[in-house]
MISEKE-437712 format. One record per residue (C-alpha): residue in three letters; y, z negated, x. Coordinates in steps of 0.05 Angstrom, whole numbers, plus 5000, padded with zeros to 4 digits. Layout:
N
AlaYZX ...
END
This chain:
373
Unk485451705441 Unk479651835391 Unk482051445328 Unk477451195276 Unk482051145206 Unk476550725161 Unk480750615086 Unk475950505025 Unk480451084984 Unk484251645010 Unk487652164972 Unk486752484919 Unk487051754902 Unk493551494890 Unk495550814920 Unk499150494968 Unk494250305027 Unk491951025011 Unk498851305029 Unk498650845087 Unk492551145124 Unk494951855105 Unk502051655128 Unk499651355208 Unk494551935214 Unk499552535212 Unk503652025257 Unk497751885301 Unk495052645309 Unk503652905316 Unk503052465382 Unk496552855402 Unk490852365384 Unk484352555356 Unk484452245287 Unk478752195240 Unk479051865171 Unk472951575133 Unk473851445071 Unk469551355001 Unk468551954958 Unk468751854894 Unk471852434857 Unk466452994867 Unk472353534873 Unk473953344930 Unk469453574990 Unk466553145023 Unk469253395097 Unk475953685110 Unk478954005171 Unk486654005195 Unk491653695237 Unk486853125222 Unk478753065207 Unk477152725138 Unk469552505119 Unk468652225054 Unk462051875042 Unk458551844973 Unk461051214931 Unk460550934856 Unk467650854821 Unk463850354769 Unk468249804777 Unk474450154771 Unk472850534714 Unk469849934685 Unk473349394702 Unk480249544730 Unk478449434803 Unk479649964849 Unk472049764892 Unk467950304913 Unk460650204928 Unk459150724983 Unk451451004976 Unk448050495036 Unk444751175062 Unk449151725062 Unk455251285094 Unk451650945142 Unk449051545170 Unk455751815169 Unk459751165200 Unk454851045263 Unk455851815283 Unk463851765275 Unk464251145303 Unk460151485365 Unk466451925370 Unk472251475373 Unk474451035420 Unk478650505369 Unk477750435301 Unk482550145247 Unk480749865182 Unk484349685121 Unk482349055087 Unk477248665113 Unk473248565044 Unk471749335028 Unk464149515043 Unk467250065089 Unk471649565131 Unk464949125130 Unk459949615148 Unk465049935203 Unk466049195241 Unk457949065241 Unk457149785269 Unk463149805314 Unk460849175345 Unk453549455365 Unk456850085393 Unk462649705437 Unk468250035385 Unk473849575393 Unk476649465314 Unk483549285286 Unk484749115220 Unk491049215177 Unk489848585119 Unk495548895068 Unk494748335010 Unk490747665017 Unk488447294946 Unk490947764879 Unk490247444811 Unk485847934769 Unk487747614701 Unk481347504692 Unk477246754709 Unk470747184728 Unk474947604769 Unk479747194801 Unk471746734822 Unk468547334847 Unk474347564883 Unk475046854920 Unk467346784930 Unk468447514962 Unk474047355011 Unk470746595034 Unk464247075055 Unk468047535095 Unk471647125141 Unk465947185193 Unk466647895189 Unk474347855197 Unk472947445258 Unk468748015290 Unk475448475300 Unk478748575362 Unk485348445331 Unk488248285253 Unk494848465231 Unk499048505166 Unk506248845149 Unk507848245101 Unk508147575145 Unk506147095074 Unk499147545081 Unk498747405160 Unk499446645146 Unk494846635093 Unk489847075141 Unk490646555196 Unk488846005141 Unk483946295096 Unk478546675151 Unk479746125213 Unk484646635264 Unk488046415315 Unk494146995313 Unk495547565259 Unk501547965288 Unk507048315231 Unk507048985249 Unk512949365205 Unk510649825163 Unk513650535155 Unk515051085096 Unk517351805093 Unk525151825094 Unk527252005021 Unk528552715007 Unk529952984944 Unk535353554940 Unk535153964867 Unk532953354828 Unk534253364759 Unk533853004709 Unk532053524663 Unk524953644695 Unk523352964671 Unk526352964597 Unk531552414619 Unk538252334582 Unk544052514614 Unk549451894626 Unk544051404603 Unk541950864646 Unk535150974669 Unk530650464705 Unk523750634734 Unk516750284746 Unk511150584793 Unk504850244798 Unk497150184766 Unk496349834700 Unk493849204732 Unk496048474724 Unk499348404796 Unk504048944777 Unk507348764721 Unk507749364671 Unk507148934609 Unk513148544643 Unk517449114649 Unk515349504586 Unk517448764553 Unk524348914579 Unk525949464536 Unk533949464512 Unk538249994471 Unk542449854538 Unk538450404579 Unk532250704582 Unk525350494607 Unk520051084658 Unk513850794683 Unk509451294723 Unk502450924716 Unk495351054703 Unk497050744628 Unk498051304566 Unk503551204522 Unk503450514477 Unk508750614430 Unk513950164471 Unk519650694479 Unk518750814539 Unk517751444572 Unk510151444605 Unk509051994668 Unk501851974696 Unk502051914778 Unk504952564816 Unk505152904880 Unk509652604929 Unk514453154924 Unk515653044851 Unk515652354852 Unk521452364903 Unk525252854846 Unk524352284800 Unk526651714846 Unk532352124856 Unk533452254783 Unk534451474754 Unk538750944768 Unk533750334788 Unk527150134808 Unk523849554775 Unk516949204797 Unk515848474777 Unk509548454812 Unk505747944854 Unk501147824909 Unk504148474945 Unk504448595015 Unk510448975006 Unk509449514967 Unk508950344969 Unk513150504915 Unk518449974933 Unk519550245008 Unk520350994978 Unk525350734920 Unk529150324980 Unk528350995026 Unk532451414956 Unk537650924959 Unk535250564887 Unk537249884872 Unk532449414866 Unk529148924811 Unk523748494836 Unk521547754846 Unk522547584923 Unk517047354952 Unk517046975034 Unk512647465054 Unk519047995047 Unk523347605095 Unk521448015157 Unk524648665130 Unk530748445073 Unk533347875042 Unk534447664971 Unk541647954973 Unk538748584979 Unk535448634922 Unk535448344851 Unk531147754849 Unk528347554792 Unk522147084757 Unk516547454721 Unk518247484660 Unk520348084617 Unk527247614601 Unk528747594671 Unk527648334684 Unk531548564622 Unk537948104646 Unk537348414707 Unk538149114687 Unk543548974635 Unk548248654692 Unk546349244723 Unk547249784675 Unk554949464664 Unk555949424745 Unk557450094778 Unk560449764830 Unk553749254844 Unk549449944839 Unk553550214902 Unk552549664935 Unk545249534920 Unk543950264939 Unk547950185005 Unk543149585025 Unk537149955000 Unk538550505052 Unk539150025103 Unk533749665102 Unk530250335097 Unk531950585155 Unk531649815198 Unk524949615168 Unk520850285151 Unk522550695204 Unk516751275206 Unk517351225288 Unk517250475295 Unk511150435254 Unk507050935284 Unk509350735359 Unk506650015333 Unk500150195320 Unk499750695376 Unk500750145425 Unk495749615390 Unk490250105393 Unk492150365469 Unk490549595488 Unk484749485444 Unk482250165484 Unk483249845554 Unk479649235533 Unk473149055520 Unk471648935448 Unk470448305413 Unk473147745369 Unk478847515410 Unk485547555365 Unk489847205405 Unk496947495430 Unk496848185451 Unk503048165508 Unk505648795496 
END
């Protein structure tokens, strides 16, 4: 197949829907497909084509709201991607989108539609509180006015089945499937803890994520203790909390880190399920975080820490932990196997392989009812 990858960022951005895309093209292209991913361009280091086991185009984009306002939105230049969507799109035979409300995903299902390009969508997170009453109006106004759009793809899906349901609801669709979702197996041999200026025999817990509300930093940062000792690796510079701040990493040094605490912490919200928490499951970290429904496909509450957001809630959570050895092992133990049951590499590339081989021997259009697979 000739696979369209459409994601509004792509590396060298860091985030999880990022990862994501990079994650199911490798998988995609290993298994001899023809993958192409668009995606925006806004860092001008990075050029704007790139050839490998994969094709990347980048089009021309503003980072203003980002840089101004927190929210990761690019605003592709109207000529230079259009141009550059209608003649990708003329090479692929499926294309897959992430996140209906993008200007890429929107612009790719109006296209895709006038060239007979079947689309799927991956929706990873339905409504996120912005912590900000402007925000969190624009943001709603926003996902209300794409629901026709939505209703244009072949097919919808999500990894987390709370943002399915709320797909179904909020845009009018008759089905949204849970696909699972899948991660790079941990691998971290030589870690130390050294490389990161960690303290030997202290107790170390660990926060990945952007300084945004949905993530919780402030939560975690709030949670500081003479117990143990607090690493967040974030887009935030130091604050004069205690804790140790790392800026975001390569993937091969982040898995050094992960291998170098003791627990992974992120009371966040309106998740699908997140990046960093698969990869601190996949190391064999226990886990802090508030369970939400939508994590009910792949582990239960016993197989993490469950807690409410609120820097109290995380900070008695790591001192039980901390004084428990014997809960560590076996929070680790469960962490590994939901790992390998729920973000198995192979199950989540086969998934998508097989949606977009049916959407392929269909003709396109806004049916998403049951694919019988």
């Amino acid at each position: 197949m000739r696979v369209l990858l459409v994601s509004a960022h792509f590396r060298p951005h860091v985030g999880g829907v990022e990862t994501f895309t990079e994650t199911l093209a490798e998988g995609l292209a290993g298994r001899g497909h023809e993958v192409t991913v668009l995606c925006c361009r806004t860092d001008r280091r990075s050029p704007p084509e790139e050839e490998g086991a994969y094709r990347i185009v980048r089009v021309p984009a503003w980072s203003g709201p980002e840089r101004r306002l927190g929210v990761p939105y690019p605003v592709p230049s109207p000529t230079g991607s259009w141009r550059r969507l209608r003649h990708a799109l003329r090479a692929a035979d499926v294309a897959h989108v992430q996140d209906v409300v993008y200007a890429t995903s929107l612009a790719t299902l109006v296209l895709a539609r006038r060239q007979n390009v079947p689309v799927l969508v991956t929706q990873h997170v339905g409504f996120v509180p912005q912590g900000s009453r402007l925000l969190d109006s624009l943001q709603r106004v926003a996902l209300a006015a794409v629901a026709p759009a939505a209703r244009r793809a072949a097919r919808v899906v999500s990894y987390n089945a709370e943002v399915a349901l709320w797909a179904e609801r909020a845009w009018g669709l008759d089905r949204v499937d849970v696909l699972p979702v899948g991660v790079r197996p941990g691998n971290a041999e030589g870690a130390a803890r050294q490389e990161f200026g960690l303290t030997a025999g202290r107790f170390v817990a660990l926060f990945v994520g952007r300084d945004v509300p949905k993530k919780g930093l402030d939560l975690f940062l709030g949670a500081a203790d003479p117990a143990y000792d607090l690493v967040a690796v974030t887009d935030r510079e130091g604050d004069g909390s205690g804790a140790r701040f790392l800026p975001f990493m390569a993937p091969e040094r982040l898995a050094r880190l992960y291998a170098s605490v003791d627990a992974f912490v992120l009371p966040s919200e309106a998740e699908g399920i997140p990046l960093a928490l698969q990869e601190a499951m996949s190391h064999g970290l226990p886990v802090v975080t508030p369970y939400a429904s939508g994590y009910a496909g792949a582990f239960g509450p016993t197989d993490v820490v469950p807690i409410e957001r609120t820097a109290a809630s995380v900070r008695a959570a790591l001192l039980a932990l901390a004084a428990d050895p014997s809960e560590r092992r076996r929070l680790a133990a469960r962490s590994l196997a939901v790992a390998t049951s729920a973000f198995s590499l192979d199950a989540f590339v086969e998934a998508y392989e097989e949606q977009l081989r049916v959407l392929v021997g269909r003709p396109p259009g806004p049916s998403n009812q049951v694919l019988k697979l």
